[in-house]
Each structure stands twice: as C-alpha cells, then as structure tokens.
C-alpha positions as CSV (number, residue, x, y, z in Angstrom):
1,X,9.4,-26.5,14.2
2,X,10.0,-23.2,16.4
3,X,8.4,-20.2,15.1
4,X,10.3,-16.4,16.4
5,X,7.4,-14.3,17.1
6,X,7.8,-10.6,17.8
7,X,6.3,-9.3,21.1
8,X,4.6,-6.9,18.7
9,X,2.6,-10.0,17.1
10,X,1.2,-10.5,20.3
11,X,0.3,-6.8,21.8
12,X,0.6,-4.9,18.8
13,X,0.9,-1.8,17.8
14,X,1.0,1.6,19.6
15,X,-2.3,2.8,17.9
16,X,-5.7,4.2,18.5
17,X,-8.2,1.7,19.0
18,X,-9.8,-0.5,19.4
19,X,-8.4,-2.8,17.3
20,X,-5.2,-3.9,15.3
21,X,-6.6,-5.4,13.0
22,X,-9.5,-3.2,11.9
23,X,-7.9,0.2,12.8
24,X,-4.1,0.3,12.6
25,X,-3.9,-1.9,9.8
26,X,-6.9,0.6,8.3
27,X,-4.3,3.5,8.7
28,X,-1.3,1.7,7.0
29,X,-3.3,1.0,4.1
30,X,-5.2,4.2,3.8
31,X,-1.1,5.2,4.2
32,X,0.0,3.5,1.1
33,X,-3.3,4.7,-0.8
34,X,-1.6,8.3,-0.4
35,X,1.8,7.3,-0.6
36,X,0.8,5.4,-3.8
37,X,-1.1,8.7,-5.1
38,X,1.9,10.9,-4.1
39,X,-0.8,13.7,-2.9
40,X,-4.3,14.0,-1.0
41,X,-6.6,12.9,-3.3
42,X,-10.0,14.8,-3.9
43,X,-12.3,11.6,-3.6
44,X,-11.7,8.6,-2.4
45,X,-14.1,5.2,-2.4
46,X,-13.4,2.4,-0.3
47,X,-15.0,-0.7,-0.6
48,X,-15.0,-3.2,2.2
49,X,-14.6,-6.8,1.8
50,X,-15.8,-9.6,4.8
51,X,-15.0,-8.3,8.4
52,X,-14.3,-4.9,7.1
53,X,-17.8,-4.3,5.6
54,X,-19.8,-5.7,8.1
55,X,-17.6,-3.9,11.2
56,X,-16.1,-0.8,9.7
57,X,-18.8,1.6,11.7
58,X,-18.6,0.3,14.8
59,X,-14.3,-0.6,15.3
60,X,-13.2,2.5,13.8
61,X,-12.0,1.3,10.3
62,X,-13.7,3.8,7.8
63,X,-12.4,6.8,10.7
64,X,-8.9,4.8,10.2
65,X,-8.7,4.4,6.5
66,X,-9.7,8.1,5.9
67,X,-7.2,8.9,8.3
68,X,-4.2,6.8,6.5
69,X,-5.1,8.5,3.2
70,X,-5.0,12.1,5.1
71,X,-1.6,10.8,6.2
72,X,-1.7,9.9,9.9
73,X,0.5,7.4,12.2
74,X,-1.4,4.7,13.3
75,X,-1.3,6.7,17.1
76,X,-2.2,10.1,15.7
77,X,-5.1,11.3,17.7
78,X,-6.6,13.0,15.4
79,X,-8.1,9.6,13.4
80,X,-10.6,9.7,15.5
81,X,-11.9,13.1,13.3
82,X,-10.7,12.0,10.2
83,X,-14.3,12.3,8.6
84,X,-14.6,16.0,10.0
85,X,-10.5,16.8,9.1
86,X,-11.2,15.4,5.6
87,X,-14.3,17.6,4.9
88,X,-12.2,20.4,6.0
89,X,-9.9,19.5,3.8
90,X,-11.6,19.2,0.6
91,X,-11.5,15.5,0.4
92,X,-14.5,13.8,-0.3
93,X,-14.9,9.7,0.7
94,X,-18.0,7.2,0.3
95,X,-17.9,3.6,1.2
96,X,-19.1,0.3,-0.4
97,X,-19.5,-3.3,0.4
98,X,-18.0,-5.7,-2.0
99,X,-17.1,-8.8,-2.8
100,X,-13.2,-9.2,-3.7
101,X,-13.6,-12.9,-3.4
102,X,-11.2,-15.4,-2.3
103,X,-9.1,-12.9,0.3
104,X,-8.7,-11.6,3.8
105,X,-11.9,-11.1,5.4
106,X,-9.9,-8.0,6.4
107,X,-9.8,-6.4,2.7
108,X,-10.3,-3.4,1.4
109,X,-10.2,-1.8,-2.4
110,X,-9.5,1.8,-2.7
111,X,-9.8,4.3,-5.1
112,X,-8.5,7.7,-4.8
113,X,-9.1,10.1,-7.6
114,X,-6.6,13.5,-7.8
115,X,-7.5,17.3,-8.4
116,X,-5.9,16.6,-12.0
117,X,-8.2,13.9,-12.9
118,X,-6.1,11.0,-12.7
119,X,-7.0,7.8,-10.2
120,X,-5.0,5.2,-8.2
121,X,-6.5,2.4,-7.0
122,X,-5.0,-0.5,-4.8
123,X,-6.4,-4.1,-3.0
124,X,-4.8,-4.5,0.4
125,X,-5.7,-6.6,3.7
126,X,-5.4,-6.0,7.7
127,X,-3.2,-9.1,8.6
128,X,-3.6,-8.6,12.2
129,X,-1.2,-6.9,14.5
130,X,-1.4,-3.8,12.7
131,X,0.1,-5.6,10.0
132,X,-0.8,-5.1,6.1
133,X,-0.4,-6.8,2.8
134,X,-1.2,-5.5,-0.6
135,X,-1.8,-7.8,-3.7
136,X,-2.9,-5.0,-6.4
137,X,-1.9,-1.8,-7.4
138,X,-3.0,0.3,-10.2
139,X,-4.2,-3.1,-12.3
140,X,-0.7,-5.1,-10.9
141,X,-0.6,-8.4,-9.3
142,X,1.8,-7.1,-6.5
143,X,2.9,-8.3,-2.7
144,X,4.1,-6.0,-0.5
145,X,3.8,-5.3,3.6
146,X,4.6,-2.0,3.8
147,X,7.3,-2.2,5.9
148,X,10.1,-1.4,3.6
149,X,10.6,1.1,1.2
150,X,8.6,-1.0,-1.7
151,X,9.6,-0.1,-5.8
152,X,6.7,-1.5,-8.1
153,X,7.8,-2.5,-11.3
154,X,5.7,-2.3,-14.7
155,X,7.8,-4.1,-17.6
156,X,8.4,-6.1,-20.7
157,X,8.7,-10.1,-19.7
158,X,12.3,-10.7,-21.2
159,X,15.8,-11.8,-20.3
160,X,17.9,-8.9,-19.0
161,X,15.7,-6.6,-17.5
162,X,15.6,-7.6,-14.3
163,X,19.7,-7.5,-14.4
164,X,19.2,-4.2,-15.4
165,X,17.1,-2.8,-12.3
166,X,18.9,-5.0,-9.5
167,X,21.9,-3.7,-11.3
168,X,21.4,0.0,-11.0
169,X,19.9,-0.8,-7.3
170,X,23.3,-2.3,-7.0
171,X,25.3,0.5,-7.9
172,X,23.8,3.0,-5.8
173,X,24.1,0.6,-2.5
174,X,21.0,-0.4,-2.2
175,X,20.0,-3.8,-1.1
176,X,16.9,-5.7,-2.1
177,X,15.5,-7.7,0.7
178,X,12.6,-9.3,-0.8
179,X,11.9,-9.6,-4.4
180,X,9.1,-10.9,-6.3
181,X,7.8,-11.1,-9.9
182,X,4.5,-11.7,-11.4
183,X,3.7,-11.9,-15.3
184,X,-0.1,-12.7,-17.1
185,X,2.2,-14.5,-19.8
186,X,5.9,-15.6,-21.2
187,X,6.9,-12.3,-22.7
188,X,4.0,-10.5,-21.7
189,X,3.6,-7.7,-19.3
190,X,5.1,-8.3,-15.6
191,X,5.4,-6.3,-12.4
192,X,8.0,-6.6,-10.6
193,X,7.8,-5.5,-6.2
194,X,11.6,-5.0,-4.8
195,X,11.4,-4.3,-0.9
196,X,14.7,-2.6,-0.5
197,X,17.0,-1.9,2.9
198,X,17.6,1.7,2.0
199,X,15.5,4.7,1.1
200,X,15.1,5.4,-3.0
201,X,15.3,9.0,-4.3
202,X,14.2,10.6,-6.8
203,X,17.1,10.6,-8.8
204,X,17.1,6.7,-8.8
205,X,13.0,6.4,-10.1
206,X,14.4,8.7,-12.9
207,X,17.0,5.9,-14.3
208,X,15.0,3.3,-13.6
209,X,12.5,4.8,-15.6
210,X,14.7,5.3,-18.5
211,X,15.4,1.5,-18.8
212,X,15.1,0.0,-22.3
213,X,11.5,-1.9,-21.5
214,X,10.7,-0.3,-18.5
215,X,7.2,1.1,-18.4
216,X,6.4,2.6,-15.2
217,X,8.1,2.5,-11.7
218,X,6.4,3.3,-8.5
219,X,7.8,4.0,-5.0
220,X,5.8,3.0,-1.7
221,X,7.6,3.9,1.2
222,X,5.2,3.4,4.9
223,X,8.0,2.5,6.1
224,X,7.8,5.2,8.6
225,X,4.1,4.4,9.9
C-alpha cells in the first residue's frame, strides 16, 4: 500500500535546532501548555520521559519547552535564551525525570501553575518532524496534534449531547475534521476532542458552555506555530 508523505516528514520544520524531534516538537508542546493555560504561567514543572530526560540538556529541549510556554514559533531566535527571557519575566521552571510508562520516548508532562493560583497540566509527545501529540489534559484522556484549532470537551456520557455540540458547531459553519470521544464508563464522565477547519470564538465557548451536561470546554489553537 502507497503511503503520501509530506516533504516536511522528511526535512522538517523551519526551526532552531538541532533537532525536530527534541526541539521544535519541544516548542509546540510548551505552545499548547500556554495556549491551554490562556496566560504565562508563574511556575512551570516539566517532567521528561525516555529520550527527553536523558537528552533535554544537550539538544535544546528544556531551552525549547520554556520557550513554547513563553509563546515562541518553533524558528524564533530567541529559544535559545528562553531560560534568561523567562527569569526576566517572572516565570519560574524546574525539571524532572519521570516515568509516564508505556509512551513516546519523546514525552513530556507539564505543569504550569498561574499568578491566581490555579494549575494546568497536560501529557504530550515529540512525534518527529516537529510533529506533536497530546493524550492528557487537565485529568482528560484526550488526542490532539495541534495542528487545528482543537475544542476539549468535559461532559455527561448520554445520548444527545454530542448532537447538541456538533450541532451548534454546525450552525455557525464550522466543520469538524477529526473527532474523538473517550469515557472511564457507560454514563460516566467523557471528553470529547473536535479538531475543527475554522477558528472558534469566544462567543461560541460561551454556548457551548451553557449546554444542558456540559461541564467544561476548552479551546487549543497552535494552529499557528
């Protein structure tokens, strides 16, 4: 079977180096730590899982992933002073070794903890190619590459309320490329991660929110990284 691969599978990125893997894909996923936080958080912990923990000096990653949570593109110059821009900014960052177990060797666990004293915390990998996927956020089974503008879900398991969301989506022109659900039990909690076409606003999360069994709804968009 034939398999399209995109000339930036093979080269990569345009990035600082020296590596896809351990420093642009760093920067996307320090990117959806702050995207996921909505602001620059005071502290943040990483800890590295496999390849990350045992290479993150030496190929850049901890520069990178301080660099993605201060908000940088994946060729922004200034990753390579991330440490030094972060202390300058008030943002403190320490970083572990850990086993997440059965993942990536290319994993990372972040959590960012706000001036108001609430936390965010999410479990993503560095795919290769500058390429990222997330599997937890804030406690949620989730999967998500970043790539599109990514809703999270947090709901009631039971019939009607995924009509409900695709629904409103629907209304408002926005098409769901990818869409998956995860739940711990039948009618239990579930997440729910919707990779859309178009951008979401505001006004959109607001609705959303306001859905009969709808607990919390969160918008990633890296899109732009």
């Amino acid at each position: 079977m034939l398999v399209a691969v995109s000339l930036f599978d093979v080269i990569g990125p345009v990035m600082v180096g020296p590596s896809s893997s351990h420093t642009a894909g760093a920067v996307r996923l320090g990117n959806v730590a702050r995207r996921l936080c909505y602001t620059q958080p005071r502290r943040v912990e990483f800890y590295l899982h496999g390849s990350f923990a045992r290479t993150y000096q030496g190929h850049g990653t901890g520069k990178a992933l301080v660099g993605g949570v201060l908000g940088f593109s994946t060729a922004d110059e200034r990753i390579r002073d991330s440490y030094e821009i972060a202390a300058q900014n008030g943002m403190e960052f320490a970083f572990f070794q850990e086993d997440l177990g059965d993942v990536h060797p290319n994993t990372v666990r972040i959590v960012a903890y706000l001036p108001d004293g609430s936390s965010c915390e999410m479990v993503g990998s560095s795919t290769g190619g500058g390429k990222i996927l997330v599997t937890r956020v804030n406690g949620m089974a989730v999967k998500f590459t970043g790539q599109y503008p990514t809703l999270i879900t947090r709901h009631q398991d039971r019939p009607g309320i995924l009509a409900s969301i695709s629904g409103l989506l629907a209304q408002h022109s926005i098409n769901i490329a990818f869409l998956e659900v995860f739940r711990s039990a039948r009618g239990s909690q579930a997440s729910m991660v919707m990779e859309t076409d178009q951008p979401v606003s505001k006004e959109i999360i607001e609705k959303l929110s306001n859905i009969e069994g709808v607990h919390e709804v969160l918008l990633i968009d890296c899109s732009d990284i």
